[in-house]
C-alpha positions in Angstrom: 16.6 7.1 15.6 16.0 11.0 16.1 15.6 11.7 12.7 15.6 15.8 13.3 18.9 15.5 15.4 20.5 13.9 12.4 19.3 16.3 9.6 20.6 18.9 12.2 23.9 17.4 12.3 24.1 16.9 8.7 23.1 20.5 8.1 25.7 21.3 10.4 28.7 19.0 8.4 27.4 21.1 5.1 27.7 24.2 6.9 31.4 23.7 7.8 31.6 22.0 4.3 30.3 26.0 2.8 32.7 28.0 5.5 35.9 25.5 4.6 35.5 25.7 1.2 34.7 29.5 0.7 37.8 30.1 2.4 39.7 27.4 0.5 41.0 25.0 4.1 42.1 22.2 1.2 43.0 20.4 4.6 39.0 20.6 6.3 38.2 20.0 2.4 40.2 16.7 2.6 38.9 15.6 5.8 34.9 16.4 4.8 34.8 15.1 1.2 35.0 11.4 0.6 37.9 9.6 -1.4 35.7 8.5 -3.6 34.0 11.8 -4.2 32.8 12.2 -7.4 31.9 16.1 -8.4 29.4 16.7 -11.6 28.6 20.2 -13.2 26.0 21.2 -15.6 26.4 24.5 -16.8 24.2 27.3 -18.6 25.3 26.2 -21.7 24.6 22.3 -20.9 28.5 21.6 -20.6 29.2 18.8 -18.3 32.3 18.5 -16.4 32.6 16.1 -13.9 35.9 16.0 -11.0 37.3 13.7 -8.6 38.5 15.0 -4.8 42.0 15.7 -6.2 40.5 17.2 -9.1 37.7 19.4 -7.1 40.4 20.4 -4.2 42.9 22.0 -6.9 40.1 24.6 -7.8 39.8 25.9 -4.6 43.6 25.7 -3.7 44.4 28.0 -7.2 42.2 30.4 -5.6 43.7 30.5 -2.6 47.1 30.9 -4.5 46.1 33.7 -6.5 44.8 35.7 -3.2 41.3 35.3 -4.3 38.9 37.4 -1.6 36.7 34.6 0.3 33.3 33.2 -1.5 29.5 33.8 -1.1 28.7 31.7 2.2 25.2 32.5 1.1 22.6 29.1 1.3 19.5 28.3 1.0 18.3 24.6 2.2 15.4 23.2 0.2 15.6 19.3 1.4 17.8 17.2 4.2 17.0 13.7 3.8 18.8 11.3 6.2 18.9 7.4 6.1 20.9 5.4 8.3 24.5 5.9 7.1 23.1 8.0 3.9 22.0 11.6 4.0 20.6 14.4 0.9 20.9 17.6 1.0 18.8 19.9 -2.0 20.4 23.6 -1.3 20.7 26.9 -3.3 24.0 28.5 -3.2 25.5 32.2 -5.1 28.6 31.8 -6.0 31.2 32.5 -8.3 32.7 28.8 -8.5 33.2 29.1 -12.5 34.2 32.9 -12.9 30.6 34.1 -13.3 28.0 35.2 -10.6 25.3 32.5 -10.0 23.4 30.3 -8.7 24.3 26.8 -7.8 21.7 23.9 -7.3 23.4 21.4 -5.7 22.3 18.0 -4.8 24.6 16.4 -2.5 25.3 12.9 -1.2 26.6 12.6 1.9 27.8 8.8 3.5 28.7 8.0 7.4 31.8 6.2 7.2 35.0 6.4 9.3 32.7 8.0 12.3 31.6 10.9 10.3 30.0 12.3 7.7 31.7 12.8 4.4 30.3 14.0 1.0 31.0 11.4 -1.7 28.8 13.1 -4.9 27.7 16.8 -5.5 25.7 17.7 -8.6 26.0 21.0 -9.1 23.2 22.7 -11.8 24.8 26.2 -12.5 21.8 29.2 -13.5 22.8 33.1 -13.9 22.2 34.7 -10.6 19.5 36.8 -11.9 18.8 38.9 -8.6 21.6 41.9 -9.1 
């Protein structure tokens, strides 16, 4: 197993996964998350809110209903772990996901199912984007 050639492809699948969702293609989102993707968020404030696929994909399409401009694409990759048919990825992300400018820390799962990669669990840590 080339392990390098499948972080690579990994990183690749999260790339699309940033350039779909920043411009809010709810039918790329569909194909690249999981069924059974499970979405948990930790705020500043230590709130929790956790979303299914249905449930994560309706956030982006109410942006793309009000007209919202696209996101950040900006990342930063800390970790890409890959094991077999299971794969990490540790990576930075400013955003504006919640209303608010920040950072995201997001630690996502990623399982090779149906003869590709899908994401079935992000954790997302939210921190104030402290570098304007």
């Amino acid at each position: 197993m080339d392990i390098k050639k499948n972080e690579a492809v990994v990183k690749k699948v999260i790339d699309d996964l940033i350039q779909t969702a920043t411009n809010f293609d709810i039918k790329k989102l569909d194909h690249i998350y999981h069924d059974n993707l499970s979405v948990i968020m930790i705020d500043t404030d230590d709130n929790l809110n956790i979303a299914d696929k249905e449930t994560f994909k309706r956030i982006f399409k109410s942006k793309k209903e009000a007209g919202d401009p696209p996101m950040n694409t900006w990342a930063k990759y800390h970790k890409i772990d890959v094991n077999n048919n299971k794969a990490h990825v540790l990576i930075s992300r400013k955003n504006n996901l919640s209303g608010i400018d920040q950072i995201l820390l997001l630690s996502i799962d990623l399982i090779f199912e149906d003869n590709r990669w899908q994401v079935i669990r992000e954790v997302i840590f939210l921190r104030p984007d402290l570098t304007k």
